[in-house]
C-alpha positions, 0 to 999 in steps of 0.5 A: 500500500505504501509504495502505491501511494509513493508511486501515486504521488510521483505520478501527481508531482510529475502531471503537476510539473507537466501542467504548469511547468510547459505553458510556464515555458511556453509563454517564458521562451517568448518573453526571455527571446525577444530582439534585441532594440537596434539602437541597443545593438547599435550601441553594443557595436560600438562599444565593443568595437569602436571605443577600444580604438581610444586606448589603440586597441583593434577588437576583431569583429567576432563570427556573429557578423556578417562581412561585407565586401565593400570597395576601400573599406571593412565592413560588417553587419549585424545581421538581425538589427541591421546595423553597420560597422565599418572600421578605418585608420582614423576612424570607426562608425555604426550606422543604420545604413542598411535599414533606417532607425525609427524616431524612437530607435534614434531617441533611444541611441542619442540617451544611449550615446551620452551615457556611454561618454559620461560613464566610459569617455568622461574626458570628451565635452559637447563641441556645439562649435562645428557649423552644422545647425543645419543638419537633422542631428549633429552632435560632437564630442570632443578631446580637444580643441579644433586643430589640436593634432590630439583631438578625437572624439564621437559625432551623432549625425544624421543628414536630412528629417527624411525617415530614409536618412541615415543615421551613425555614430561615429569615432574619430581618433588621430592615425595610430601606426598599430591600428593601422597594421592591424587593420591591414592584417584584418583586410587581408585575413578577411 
């Protein structure tokens, strides 16, 4: 009699894990995969592969992106959020070049931008000296002085209000010769 009851009681423990633990699961799995926002992953881009650059160090675009062969450039997509990430000598961007932002998205990025440079980039400061009022968004961030051969900084750009423009943001540094070498390692190992 014993043993039935145990086994009774497993069978009600396993059809009570069964009826809760699967539409648990079921509505959990949407929930915990849901896409990441592109302004995020736009932010993550750069983060991971731009802001390194300030202290001279190149990061590899990993497996999770996608190469692109464009002519005189490295560039990669993030494949599900559609962002761009090109890397030069002097320079490294991520834009939303390959499918506009939403206005929210764009919000989202510019809270995002000023929050990086607070928490990682203290040394840079809004330059609203640059002449380009004109433009939908145009925002600098600074190191130094314009002509100072040791200013770098980031832009948040955008050309036009049209909802096709393309938006990016950008790092700006002076030519360094051990990031040029390994860019030119990774072209040529690409």
């Amino acid at each position: 009699m014993e043993q039935t009851d145990m086994k009774r009681r497993n069978v009600l423990i396993w059809a009570a894990i069964v009826v809760v633990g699967l539409p648990t699961g079921y509505f959990a799995r949407d929930y915990l995969n849901q896409p990441e926002d592109r302004a995020q992953a736009a932010m993550r881009l750069f983060e991971k592969y731009c802001v390194p650059l300030t202290d001279g160090q190149l990061v590899r675009p990993d497996s999770s992106l996608t190469r692109l062969n464009l002519t005189g450039e490295l560039a990669w997509a993030e494949p599900e959020a559609l962002i761009l990430l090109r890397l030069a000598d002097s320079g490294c961007s991520v834009s939303d070049m390959l499918q506009p932002l939403k206005p929210e998205e764009r919000h989202s990025l510019g809270v995002g931008v000023v929050k990086l440079i607070e928490r990682e980039l203290p040394i840079l400061t809004p330059d609203h000296n640059h002449g380009l009022d004109s433009w939908a968004e145009f925002k600098v961030w600074a190191s130094h002085p314009i002509r100072d051969n040791r200013r770098w900084g980031i832009t948040l750009y955008r050309v036009s209000s049209d909802e096709d423009s393309e938006t990016a943001l950008s790092l700006s540094y002076p030519k360094n010769d051990v990031v040029s070498k390994n860019l030119r390692e990774l072209e040529t190992s690409s």
